[in-house]
C-alpha positions as CSV (number, residue, x, y, z in Angstrom):
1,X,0.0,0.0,0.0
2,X,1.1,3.5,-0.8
3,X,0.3,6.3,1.7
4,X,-0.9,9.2,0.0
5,X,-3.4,12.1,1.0
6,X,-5.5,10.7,4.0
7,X,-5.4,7.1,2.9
8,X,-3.3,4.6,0.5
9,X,-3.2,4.0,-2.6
10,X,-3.2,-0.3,-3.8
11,X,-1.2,-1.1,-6.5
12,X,-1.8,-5.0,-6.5
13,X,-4.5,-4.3,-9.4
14,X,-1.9,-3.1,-11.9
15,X,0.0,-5.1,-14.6
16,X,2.5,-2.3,-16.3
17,X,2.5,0.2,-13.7
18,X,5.7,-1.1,-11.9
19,X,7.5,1.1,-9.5
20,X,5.8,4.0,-7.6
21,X,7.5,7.0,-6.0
22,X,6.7,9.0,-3.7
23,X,7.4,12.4,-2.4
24,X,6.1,14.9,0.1
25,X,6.8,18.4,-1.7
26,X,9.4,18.5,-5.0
27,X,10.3,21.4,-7.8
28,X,8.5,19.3,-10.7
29,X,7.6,15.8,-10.9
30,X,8.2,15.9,-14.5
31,X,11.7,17.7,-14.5
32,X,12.7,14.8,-12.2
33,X,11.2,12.4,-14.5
34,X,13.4,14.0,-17.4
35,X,16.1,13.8,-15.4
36,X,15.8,10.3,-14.2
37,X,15.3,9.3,-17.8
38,X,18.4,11.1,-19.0
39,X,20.3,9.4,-15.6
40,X,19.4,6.2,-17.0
41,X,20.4,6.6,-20.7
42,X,23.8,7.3,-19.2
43,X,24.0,4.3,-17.2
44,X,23.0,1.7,-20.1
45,X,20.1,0.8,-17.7
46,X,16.1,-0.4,-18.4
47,X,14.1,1.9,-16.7
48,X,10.9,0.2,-15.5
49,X,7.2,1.8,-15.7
50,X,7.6,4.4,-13.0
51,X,4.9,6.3,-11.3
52,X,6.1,9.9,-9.1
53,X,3.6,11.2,-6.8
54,X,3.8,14.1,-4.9
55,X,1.8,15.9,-2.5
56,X,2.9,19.5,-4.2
57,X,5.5,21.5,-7.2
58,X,6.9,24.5,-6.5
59,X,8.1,25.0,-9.6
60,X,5.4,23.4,-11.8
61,X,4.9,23.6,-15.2
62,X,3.1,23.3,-18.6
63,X,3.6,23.2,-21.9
64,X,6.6,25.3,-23.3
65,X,7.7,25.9,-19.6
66,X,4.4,27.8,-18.4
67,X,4.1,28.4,-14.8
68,X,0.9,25.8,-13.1
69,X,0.3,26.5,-9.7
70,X,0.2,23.1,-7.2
71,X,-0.1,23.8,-4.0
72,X,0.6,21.2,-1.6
73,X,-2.2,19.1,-0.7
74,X,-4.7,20.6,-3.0
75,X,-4.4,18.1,-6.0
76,X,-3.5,15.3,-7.7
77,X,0.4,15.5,-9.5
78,X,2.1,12.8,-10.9
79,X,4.4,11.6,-14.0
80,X,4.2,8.1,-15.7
81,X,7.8,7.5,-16.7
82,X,7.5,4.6,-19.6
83,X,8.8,3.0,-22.6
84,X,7.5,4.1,-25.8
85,X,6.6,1.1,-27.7
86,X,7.6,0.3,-31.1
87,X,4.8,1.6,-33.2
88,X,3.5,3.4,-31.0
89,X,1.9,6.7,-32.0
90,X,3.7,9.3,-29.7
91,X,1.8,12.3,-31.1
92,X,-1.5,10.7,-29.9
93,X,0.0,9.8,-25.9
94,X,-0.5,13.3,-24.5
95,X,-4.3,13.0,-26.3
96,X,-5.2,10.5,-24.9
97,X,-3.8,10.9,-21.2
98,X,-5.6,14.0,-21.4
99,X,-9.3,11.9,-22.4
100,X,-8.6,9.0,-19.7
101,X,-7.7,11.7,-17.1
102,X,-11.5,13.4,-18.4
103,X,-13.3,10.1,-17.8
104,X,-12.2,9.4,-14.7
105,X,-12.9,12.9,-13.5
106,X,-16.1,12.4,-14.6
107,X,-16.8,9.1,-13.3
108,X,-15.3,10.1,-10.0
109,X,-16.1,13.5,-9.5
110,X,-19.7,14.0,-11.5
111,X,-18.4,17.1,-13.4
112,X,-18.9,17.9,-16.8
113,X,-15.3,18.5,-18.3
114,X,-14.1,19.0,-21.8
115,X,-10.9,19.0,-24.0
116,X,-9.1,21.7,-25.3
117,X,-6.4,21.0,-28.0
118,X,-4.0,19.4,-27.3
119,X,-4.3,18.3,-23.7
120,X,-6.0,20.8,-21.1
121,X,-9.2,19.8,-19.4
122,X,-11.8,22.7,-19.0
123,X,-15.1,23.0,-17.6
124,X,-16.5,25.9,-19.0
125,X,-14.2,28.5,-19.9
126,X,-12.4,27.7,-16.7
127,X,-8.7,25.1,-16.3
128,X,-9.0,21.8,-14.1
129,X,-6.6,20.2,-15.3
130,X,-3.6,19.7,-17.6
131,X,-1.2,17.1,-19.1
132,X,2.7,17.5,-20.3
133,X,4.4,14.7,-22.6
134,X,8.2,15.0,-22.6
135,X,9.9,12.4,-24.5
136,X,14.0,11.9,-25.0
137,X,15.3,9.8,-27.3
138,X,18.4,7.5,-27.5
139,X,19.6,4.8,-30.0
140,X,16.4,2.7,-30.4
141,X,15.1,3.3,-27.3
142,X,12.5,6.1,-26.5
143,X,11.0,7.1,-23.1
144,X,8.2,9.6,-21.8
145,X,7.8,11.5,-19.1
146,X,3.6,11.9,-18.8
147,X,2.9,14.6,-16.1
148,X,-0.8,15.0,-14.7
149,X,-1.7,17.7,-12.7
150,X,-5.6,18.1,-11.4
151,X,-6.9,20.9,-9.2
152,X,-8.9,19.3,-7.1
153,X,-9.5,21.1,-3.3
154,X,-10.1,24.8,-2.7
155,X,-11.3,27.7,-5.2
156,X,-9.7,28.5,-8.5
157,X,-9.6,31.7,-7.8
158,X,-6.7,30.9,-4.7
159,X,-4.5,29.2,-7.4
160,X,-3.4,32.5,-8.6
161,X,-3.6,31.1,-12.3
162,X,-6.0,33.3,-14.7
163,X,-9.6,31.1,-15.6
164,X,-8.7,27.9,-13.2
165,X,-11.1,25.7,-11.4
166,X,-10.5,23.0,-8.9
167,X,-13.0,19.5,-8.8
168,X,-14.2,21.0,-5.4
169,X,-15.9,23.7,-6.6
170,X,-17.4,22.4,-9.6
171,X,-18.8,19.9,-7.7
172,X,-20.0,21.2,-4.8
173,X,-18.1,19.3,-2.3
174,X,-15.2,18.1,-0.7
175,X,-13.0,15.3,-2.9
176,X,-11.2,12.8,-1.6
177,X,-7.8,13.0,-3.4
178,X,-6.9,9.1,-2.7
179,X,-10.0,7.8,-4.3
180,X,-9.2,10.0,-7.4
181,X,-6.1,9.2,-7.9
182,X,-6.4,5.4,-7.2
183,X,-9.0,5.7,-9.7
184,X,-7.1,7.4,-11.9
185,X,-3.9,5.0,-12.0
186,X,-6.4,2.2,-12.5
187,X,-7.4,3.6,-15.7
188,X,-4.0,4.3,-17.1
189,X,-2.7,1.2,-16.2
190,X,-5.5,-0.6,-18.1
191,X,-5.3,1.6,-20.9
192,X,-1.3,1.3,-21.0
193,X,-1.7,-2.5,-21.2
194,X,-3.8,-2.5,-23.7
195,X,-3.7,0.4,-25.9
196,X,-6.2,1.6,-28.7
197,X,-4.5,4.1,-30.6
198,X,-6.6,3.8,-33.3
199,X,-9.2,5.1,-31.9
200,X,-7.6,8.0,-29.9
201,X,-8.5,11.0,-32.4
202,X,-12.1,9.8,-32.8
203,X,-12.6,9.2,-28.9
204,X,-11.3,13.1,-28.3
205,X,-13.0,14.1,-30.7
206,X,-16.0,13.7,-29.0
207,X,-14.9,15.1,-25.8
208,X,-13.2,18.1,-27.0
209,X,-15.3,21.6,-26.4
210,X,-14.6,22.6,-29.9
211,X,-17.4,22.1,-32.3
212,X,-16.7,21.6,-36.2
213,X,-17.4,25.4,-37.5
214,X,-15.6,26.9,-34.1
215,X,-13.7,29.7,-35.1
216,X,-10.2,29.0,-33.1
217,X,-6.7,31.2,-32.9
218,X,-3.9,29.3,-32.1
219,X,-0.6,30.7,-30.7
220,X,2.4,29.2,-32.3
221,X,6.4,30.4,-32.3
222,X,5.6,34.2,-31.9
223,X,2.7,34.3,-34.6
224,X,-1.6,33.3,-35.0
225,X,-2.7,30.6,-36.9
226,X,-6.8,31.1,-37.2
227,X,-9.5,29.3,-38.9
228,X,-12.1,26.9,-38.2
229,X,-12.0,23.9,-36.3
230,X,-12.1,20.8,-38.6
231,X,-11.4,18.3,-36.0
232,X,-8.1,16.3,-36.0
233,X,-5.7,14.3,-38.2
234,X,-4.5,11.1,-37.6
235,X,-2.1,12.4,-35.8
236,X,-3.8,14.4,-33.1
237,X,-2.8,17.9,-34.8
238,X,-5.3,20.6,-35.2
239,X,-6.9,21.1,-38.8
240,X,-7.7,24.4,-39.0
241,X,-9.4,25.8,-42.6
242,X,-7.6,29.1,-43.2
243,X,-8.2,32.1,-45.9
244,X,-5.7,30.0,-47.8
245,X,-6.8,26.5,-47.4
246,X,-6.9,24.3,-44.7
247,X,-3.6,24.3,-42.4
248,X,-2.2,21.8,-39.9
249,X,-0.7,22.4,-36.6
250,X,0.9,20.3,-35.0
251,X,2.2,22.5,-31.9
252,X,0.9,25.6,-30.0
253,X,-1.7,26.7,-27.3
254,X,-5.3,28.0,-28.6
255,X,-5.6,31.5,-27.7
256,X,-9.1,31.9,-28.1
257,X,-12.1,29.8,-29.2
């Protein structure tokens, strides 16, 4: 059993998750999880299926290094350190973390959350939750570091982050951060041992808050790409129809929608 928040976690149920960490307060889970990856590509070693948990991040983070607030004891942060497996699609991992994570929240929680391209969860117009994929390659060999951060206790408006909410306040009541995130590790670890790629773009899809016909701008290297919202390609980039045709992006952050 693995103490964490008021009660413990059980990892008997899982078949790829295969070490957990865990920490009280730590800069970044998935800075350490870059590091660890990088530690063992120097030491010609096999690094396992590794979950860190931690109770808070003081320096947290998001895509392209932006600050996320995580105070201690108010969510749910972890990184899944794995193999990537030949094959496998990695444009479509931080998708799909991103819908498992919504389910659960749902299933959990009773909240009505949403995608936004490529991996924030939103209910409303306001942030619950967020996912990072960091990957480093070597040889043959590729690894990700899958971070997961969820507001869960308090008000948004203590975070300090501009439009956040936390599961508590959507719902109404108190959450009990164990629960979720036992939950939440049982559904990654049954959707890491058997993976549906395939069907990753369709499934978010259907879950994302944009609507074909959305007008979207999206933020990319200093300049705005905007158009509307044609759904995805098979690889989980944004098709946007532009003035000039339709465009593809791959990277960015939506701007407005």
């Amino acid at each position: 059993m693995i103490a964490y928040g008021e009660g413990f976690v059980d990892p008997d149920r899982w078949a790829v998750l295969e070490n957990v960490v865990s920490f009280h307060v730590i800069p970044s889970s998935n800075a350490l999880g870059r590091e660890l990856i990088e530690l063992y590509f120097d030491e010609d070693q096999t690094l396992r299926t590794t979950v860190l948990l931690t109770e808070g991040q003081g320096e947290a983070y998001g895509r392209a290094g932006r600050a996320w607030a995580a105070p201690e004891g108010r969510g749910v942060y972890l990184t899944i350190m794995r193999a990537v497996a030949e094959g496998e699609p990695l444009s479509l991992v931080p998708i799909a973390a991103a819908r498992w994570a919504r389910e659960v929240l749902r299933e959990q929680c009773g909240v009505e959350v949403e995608l936004k391209w490529p991996n924030d969860l939103y209910c409303g117009r306001r942030k619950l939750a967020g996912v990072i994929a960091e990957s480093r390659t070597q040889g043959d060999a590729t690894f990700v570091a899958l971070g997961i951060g969820i507001n869960v206790l308090g008000s948004g408006g203590d975070l300090g982050v501009e439009n956040a909410t936390t599961l508590e306040q959507e719902a109404g009541r108190p959450i009990d951060r164990t629960a979720l995130l036992q939950a939440l590790l049982d559904r990654f670890d049954r959707e890491l041992a058997a993976p549906r790629w395939a069907d990753e773009v369709r499934e978010w899809e259907r879950a994302s808050l944009h609507r074909p016909g959305d007008k979207i701008t999206v933020r990319r290297n200093g300049e705005e790409v905007t158009g509307q919202y044609l759904g995805l390609d098979p690889s989980g980039f944004l098709r946007l129809r532009t003035e000039s045709g339709e465009a593809v992006v791959s990277s960015g952050e939506v701007a407005s929608w």
